[in-house]
N, CA, C and O atoms as a CHARMM CRD file, in Angstrom:
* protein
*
  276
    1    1 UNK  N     -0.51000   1.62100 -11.59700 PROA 1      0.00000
    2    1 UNK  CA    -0.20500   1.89500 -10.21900 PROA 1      0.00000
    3    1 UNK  C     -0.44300   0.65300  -9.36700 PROA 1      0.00000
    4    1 UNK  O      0.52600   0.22800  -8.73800 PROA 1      0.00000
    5    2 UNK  N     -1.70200  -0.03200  -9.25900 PROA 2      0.00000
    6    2 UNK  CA    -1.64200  -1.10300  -8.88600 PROA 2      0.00000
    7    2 UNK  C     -1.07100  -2.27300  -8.93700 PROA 2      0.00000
    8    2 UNK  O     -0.98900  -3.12500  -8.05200 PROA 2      0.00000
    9    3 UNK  N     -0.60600  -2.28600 -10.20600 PROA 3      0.00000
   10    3 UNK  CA     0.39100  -3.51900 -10.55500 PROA 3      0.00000
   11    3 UNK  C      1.68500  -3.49100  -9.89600 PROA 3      0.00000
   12    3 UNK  O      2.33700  -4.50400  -9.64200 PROA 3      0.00000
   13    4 UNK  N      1.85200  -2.92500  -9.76800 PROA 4      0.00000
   14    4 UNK  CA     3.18100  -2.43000  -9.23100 PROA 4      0.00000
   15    4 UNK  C      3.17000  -2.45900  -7.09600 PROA 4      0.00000
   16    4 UNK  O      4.05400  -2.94900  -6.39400 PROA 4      0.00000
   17    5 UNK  N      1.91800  -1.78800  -6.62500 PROA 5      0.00000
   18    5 UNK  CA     1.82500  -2.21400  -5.26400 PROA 5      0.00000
   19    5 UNK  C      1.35300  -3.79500  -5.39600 PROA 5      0.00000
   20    5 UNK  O      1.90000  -4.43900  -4.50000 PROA 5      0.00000
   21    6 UNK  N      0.79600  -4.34300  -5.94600 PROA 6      0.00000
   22    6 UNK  CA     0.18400  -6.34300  -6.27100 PROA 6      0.00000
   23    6 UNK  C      1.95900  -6.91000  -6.23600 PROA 6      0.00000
   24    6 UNK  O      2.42300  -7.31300  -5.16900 PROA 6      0.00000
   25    7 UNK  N      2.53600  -6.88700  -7.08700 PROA 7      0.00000
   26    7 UNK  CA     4.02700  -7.09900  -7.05500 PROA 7      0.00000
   27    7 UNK  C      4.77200  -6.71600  -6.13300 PROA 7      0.00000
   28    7 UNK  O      5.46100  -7.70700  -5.88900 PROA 7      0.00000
   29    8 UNK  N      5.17700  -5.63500  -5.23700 PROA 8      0.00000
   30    8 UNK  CA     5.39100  -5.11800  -4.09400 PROA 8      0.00000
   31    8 UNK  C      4.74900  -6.12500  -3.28700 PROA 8      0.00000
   32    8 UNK  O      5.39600  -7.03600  -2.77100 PROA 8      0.00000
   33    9 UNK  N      3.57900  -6.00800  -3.16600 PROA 9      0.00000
   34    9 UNK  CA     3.07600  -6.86400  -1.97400 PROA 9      0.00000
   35    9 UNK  C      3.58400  -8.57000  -2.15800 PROA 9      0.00000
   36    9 UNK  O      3.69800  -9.33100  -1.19800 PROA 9      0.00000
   37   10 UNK  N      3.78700  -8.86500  -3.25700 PROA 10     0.00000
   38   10 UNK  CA     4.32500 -10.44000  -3.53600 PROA 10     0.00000
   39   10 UNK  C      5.73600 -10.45200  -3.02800 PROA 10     0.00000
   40   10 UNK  O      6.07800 -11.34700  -2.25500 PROA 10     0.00000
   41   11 UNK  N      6.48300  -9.62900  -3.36300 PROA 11     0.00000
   42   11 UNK  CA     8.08100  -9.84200  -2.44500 PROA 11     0.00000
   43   11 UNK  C      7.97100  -9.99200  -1.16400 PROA 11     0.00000
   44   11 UNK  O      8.58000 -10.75700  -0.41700 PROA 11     0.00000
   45   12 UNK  N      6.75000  -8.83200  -0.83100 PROA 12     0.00000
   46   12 UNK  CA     7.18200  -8.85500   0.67400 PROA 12     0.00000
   47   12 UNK  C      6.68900 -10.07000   1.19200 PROA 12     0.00000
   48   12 UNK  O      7.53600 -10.55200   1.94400 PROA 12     0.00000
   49   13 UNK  N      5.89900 -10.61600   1.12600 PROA 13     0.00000
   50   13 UNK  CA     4.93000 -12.01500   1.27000 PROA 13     0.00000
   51   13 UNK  C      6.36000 -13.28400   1.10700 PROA 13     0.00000
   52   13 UNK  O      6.57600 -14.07600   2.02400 PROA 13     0.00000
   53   14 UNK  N      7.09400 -13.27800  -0.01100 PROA 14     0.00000
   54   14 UNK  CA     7.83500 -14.44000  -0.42500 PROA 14     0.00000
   55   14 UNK  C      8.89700 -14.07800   0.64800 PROA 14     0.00000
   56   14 UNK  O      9.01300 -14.92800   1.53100 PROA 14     0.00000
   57   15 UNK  N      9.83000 -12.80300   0.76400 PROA 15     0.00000
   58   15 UNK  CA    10.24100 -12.47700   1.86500 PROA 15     0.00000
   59   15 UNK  C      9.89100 -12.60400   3.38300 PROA 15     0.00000
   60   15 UNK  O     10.61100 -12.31800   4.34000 PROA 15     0.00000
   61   16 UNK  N      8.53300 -13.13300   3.38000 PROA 16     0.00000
   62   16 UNK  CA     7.99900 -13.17400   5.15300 PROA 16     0.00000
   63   16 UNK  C      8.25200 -14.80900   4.79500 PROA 16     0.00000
   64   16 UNK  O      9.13900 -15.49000   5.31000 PROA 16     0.00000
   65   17 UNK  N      7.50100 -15.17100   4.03000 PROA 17     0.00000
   66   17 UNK  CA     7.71700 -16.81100   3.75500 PROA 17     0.00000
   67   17 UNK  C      9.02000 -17.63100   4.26800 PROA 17     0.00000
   68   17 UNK  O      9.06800 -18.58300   5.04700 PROA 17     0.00000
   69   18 UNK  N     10.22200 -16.85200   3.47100 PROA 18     0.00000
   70   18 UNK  CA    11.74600 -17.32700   3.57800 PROA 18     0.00000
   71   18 UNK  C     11.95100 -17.09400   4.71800 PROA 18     0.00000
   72   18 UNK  O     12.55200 -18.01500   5.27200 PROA 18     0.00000
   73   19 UNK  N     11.51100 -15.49300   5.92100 PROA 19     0.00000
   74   19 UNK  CA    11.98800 -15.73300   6.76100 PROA 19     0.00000
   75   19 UNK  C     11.48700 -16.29600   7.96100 PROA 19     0.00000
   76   19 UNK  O     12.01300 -16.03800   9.04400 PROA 19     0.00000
   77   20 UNK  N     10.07500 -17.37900   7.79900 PROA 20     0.00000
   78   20 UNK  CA     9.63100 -18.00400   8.70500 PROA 20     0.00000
   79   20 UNK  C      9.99600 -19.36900   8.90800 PROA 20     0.00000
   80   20 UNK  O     10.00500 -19.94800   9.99500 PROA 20     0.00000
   81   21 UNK  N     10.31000 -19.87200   7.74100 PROA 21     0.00000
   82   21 UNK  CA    11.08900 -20.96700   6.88000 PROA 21     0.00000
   83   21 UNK  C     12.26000 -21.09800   7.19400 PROA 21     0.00000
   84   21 UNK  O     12.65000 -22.26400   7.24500 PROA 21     0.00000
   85   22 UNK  N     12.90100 -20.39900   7.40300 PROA 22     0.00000
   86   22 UNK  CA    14.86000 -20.18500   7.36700 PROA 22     0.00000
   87   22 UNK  C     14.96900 -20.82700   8.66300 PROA 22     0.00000
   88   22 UNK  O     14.19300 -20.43600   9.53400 PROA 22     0.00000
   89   23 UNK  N     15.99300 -21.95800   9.00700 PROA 23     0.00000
   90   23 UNK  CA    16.13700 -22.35200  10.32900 PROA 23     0.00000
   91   23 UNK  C     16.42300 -21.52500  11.36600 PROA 23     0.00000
   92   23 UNK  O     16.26700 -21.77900  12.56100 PROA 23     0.00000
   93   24 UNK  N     17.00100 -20.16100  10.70100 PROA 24     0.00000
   94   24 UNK  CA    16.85700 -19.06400  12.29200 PROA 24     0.00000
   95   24 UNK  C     15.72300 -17.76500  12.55600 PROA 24     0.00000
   96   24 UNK  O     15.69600 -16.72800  13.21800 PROA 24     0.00000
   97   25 UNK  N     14.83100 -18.48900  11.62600 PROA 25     0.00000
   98   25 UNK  CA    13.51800 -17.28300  10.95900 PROA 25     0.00000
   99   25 UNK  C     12.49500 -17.69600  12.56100 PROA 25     0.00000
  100   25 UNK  O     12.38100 -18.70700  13.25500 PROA 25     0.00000
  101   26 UNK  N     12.00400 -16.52200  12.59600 PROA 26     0.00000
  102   26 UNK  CA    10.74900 -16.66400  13.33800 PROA 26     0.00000
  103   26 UNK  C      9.32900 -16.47300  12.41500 PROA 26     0.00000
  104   26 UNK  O      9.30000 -15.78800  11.39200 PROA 26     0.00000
  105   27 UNK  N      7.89300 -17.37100  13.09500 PROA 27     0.00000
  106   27 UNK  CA     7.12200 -16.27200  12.77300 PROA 27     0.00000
  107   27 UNK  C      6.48600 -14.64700  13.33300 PROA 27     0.00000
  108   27 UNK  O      5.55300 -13.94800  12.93900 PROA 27     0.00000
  109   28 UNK  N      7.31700 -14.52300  14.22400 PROA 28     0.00000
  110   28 UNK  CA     7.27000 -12.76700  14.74400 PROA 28     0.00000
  111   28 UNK  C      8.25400 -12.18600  13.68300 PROA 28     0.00000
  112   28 UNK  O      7.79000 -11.22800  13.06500 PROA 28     0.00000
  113   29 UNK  N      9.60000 -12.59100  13.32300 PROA 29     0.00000
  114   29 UNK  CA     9.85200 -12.07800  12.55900 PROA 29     0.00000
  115   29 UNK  C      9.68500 -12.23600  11.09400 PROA 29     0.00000
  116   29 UNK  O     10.37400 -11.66100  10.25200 PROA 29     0.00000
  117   30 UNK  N      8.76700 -13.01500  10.87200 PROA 30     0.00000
  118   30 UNK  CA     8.47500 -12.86200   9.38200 PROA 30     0.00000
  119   30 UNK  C      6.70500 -12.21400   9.34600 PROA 30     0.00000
  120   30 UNK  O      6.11200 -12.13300   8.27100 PROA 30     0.00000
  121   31 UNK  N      5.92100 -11.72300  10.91900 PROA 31     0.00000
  122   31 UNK  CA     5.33900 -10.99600  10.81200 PROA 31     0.00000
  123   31 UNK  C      5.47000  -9.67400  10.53800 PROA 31     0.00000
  124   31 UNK  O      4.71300  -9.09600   9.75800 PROA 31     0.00000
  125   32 UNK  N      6.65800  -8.97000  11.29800 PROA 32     0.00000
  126   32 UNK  CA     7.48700  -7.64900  11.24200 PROA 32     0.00000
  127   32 UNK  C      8.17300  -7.40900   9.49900 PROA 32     0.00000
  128   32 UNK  O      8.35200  -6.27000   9.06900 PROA 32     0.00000
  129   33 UNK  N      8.46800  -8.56800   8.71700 PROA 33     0.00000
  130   33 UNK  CA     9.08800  -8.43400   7.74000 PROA 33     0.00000
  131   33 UNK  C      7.91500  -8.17300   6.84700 PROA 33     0.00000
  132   33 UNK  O      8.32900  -7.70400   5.78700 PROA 33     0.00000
  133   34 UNK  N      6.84100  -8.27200   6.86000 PROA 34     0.00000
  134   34 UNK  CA     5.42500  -8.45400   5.87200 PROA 34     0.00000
  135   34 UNK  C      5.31300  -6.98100   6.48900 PROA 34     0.00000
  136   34 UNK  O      5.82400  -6.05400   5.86000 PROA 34     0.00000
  137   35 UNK  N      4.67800  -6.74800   7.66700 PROA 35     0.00000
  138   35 UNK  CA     4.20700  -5.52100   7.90100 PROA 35     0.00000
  139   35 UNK  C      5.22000  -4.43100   7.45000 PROA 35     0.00000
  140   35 UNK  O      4.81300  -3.66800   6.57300 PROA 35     0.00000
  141   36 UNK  N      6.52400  -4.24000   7.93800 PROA 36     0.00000
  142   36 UNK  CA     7.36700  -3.53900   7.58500 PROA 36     0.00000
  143   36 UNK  C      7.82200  -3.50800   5.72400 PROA 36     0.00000
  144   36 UNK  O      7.48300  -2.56800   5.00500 PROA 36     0.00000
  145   37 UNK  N      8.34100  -4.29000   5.39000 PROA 37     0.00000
  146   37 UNK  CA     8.55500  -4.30700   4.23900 PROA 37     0.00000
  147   37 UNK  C      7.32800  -4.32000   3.25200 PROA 37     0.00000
  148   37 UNK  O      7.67800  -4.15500   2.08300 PROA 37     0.00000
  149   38 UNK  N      6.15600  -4.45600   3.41500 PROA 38     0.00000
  150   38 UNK  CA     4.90100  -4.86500   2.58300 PROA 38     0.00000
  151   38 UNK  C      4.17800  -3.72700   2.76000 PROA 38     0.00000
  152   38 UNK  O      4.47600  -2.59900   2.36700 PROA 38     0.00000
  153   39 UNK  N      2.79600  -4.22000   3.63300 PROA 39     0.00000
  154   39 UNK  CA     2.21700  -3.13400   4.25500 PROA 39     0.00000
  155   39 UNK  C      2.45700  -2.00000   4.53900 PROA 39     0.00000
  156   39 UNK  O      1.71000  -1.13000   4.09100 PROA 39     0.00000
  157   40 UNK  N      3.39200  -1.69500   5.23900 PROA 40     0.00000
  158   40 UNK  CA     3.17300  -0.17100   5.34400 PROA 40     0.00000
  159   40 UNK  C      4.02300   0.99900   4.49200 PROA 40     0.00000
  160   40 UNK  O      4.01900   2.22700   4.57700 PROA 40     0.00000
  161   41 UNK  N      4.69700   0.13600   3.70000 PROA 41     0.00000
  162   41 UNK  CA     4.92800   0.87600   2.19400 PROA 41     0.00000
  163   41 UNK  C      3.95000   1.20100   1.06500 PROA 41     0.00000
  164   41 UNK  O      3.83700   2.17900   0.32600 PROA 41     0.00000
  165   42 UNK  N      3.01500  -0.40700   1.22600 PROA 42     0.00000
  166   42 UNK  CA     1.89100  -0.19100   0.35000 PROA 42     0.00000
  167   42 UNK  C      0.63600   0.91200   0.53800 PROA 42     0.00000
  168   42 UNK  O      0.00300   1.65100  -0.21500 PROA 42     0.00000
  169   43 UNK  N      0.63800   0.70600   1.48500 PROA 43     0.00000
  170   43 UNK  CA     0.06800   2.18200   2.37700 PROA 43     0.00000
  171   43 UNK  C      0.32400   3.32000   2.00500 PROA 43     0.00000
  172   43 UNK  O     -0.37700   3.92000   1.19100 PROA 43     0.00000
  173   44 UNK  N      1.56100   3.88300   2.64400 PROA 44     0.00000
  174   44 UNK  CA     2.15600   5.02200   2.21900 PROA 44     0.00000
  175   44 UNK  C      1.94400   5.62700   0.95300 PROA 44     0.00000
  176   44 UNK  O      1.44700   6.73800   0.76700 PROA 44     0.00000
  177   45 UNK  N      2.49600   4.54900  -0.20900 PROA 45     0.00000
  178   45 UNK  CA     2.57600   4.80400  -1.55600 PROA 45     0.00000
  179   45 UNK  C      1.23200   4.68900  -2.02300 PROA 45     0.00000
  180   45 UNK  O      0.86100   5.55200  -2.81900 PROA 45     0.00000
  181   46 UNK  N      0.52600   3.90600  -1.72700 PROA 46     0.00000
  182   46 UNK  CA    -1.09400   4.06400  -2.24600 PROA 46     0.00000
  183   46 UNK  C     -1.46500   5.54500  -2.26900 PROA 46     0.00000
  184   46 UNK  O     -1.90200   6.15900  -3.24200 PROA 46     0.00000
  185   47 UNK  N     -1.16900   6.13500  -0.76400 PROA 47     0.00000
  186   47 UNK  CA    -1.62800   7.32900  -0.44500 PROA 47     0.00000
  187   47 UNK  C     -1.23800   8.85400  -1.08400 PROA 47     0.00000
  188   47 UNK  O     -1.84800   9.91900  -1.17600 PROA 47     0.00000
  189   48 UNK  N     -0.00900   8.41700  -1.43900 PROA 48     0.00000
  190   48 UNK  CA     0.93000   9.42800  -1.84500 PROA 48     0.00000
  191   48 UNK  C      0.08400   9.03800  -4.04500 PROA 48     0.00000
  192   48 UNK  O     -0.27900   9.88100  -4.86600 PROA 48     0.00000
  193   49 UNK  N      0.09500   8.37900  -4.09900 PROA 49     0.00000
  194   49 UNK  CA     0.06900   7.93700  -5.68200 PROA 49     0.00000
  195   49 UNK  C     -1.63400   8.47700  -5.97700 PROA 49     0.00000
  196   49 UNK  O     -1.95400   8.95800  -7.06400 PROA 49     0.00000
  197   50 UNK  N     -2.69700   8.29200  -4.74200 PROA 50     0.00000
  198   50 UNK  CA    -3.99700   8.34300  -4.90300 PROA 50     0.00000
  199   50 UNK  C     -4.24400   9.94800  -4.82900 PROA 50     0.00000
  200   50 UNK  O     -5.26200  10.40600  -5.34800 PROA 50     0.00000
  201   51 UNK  N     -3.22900  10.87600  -4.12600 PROA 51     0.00000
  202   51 UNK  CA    -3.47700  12.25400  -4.14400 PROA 51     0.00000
  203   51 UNK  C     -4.28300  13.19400  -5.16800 PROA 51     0.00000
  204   51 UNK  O     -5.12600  14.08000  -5.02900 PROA 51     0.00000
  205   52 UNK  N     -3.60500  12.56400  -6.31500 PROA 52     0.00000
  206   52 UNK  CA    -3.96700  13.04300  -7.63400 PROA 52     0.00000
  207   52 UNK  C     -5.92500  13.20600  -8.10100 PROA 52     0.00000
  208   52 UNK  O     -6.81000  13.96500  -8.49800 PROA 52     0.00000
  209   53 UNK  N     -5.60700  11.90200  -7.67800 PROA 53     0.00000
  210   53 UNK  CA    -7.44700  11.79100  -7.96500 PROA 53     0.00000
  211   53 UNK  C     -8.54600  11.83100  -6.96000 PROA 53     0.00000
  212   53 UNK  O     -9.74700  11.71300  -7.20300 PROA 53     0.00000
  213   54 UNK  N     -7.92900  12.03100  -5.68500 PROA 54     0.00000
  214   54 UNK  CA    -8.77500  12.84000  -4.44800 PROA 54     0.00000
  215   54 UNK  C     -8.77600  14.41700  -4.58500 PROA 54     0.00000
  216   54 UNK  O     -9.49100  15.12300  -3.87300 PROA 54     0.00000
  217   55 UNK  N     -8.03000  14.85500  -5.42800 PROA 55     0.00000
  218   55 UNK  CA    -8.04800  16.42600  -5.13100 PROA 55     0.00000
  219   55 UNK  C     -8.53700  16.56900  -6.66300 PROA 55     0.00000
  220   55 UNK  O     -8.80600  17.72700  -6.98100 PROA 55     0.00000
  221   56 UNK  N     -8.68200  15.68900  -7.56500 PROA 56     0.00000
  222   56 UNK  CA    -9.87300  16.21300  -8.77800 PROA 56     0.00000
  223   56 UNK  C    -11.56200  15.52900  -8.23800 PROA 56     0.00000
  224   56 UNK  O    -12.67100  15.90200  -8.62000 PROA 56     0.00000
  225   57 UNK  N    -11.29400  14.69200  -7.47700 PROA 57     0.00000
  226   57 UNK  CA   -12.84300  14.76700  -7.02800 PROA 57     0.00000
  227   57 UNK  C    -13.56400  15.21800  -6.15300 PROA 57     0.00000
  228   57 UNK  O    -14.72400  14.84700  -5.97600 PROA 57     0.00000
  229   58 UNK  N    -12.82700  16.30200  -5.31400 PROA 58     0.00000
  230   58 UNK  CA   -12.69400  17.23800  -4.67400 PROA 58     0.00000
  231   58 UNK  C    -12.90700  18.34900  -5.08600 PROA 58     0.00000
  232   58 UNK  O    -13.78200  19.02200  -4.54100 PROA 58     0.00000
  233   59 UNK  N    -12.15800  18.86400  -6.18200 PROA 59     0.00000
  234   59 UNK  CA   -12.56400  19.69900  -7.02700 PROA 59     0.00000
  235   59 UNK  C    -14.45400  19.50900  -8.27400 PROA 59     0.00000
  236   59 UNK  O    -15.13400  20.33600  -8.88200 PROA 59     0.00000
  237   60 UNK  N    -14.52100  18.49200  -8.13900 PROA 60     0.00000
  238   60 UNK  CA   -15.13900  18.07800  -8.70400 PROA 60     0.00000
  239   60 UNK  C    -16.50300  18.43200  -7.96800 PROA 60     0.00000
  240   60 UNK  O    -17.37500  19.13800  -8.47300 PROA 60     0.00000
  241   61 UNK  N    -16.56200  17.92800  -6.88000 PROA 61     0.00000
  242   61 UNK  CA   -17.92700  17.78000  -6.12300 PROA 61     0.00000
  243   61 UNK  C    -18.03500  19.58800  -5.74900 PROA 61     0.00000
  244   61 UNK  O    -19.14200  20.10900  -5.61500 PROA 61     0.00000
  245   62 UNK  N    -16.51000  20.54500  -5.59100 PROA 62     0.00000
  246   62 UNK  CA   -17.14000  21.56600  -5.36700 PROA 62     0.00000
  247   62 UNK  C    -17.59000  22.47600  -6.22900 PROA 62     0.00000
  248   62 UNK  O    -18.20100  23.50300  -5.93300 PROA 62     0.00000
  249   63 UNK  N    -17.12900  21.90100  -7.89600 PROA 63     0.00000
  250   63 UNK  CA   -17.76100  22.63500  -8.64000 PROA 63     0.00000
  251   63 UNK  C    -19.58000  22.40200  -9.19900 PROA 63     0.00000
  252   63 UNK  O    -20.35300  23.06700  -9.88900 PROA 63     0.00000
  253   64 UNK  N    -19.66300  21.09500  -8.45600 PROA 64     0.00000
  254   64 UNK  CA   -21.04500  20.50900  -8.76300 PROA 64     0.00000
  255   64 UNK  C    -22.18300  21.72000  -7.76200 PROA 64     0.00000
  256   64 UNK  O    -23.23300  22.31900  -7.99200 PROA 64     0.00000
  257   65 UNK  N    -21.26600  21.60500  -6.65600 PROA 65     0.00000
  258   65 UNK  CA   -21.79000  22.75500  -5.48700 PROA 65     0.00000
  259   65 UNK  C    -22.08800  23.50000  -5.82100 PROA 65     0.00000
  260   65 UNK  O    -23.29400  23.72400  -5.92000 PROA 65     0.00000
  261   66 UNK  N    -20.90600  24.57300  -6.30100 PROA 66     0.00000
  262   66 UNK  CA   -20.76600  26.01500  -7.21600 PROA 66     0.00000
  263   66 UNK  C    -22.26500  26.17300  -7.90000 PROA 66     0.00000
  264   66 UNK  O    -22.93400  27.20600  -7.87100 PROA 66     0.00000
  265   67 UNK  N    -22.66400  24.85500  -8.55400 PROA 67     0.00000
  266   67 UNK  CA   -23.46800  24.79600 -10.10400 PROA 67     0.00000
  267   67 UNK  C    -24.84000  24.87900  -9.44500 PROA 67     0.00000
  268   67 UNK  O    -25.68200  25.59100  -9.99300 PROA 67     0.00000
  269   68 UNK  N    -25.25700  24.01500  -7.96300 PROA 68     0.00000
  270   68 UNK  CA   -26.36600  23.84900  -7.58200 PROA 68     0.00000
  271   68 UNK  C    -26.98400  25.08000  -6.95000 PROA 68     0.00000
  272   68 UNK  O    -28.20900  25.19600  -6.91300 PROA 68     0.00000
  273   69 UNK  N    -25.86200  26.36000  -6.26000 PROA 69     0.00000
  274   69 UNK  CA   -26.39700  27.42800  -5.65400 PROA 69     0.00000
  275   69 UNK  C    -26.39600  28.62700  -6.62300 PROA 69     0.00000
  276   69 UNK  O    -26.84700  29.71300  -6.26100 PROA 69     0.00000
């Protein structure tokens, strides 16, 4: 899972690069191109991908509960 947002995050980075670089690139717009294209995908998808193992340790801590009363 991580390898995959680490790589994600490298396009978007080489993509902010090119477009700060490019003779009609800004760096506002190769800030917007990192945040948009990078960040807040990596975000999203972290969140959406991490579901799995917040709701078994969730389950987890309430069966520890269950065990202590």
């Amino acid at each position: 899972m991580y390898l995959v947002l680490i790589a994600w995050l490298y396009v978007a980075i080489m993509m902010a690069v090119a477009e700060a670089t490019s003779t009609n690139g800004t760096l506002l717009g190769a800030f917007f191109t990192l945040t948009l294209y990078g960040i807040l995908p990596i975000i999203i998808i972290g969140y959406v991908m991490g579901t799995p193992a917040r709701r078994k340790a969730r389950l987890r801590l309430e069966q520890q509960k269950d065990k202590k009363d």
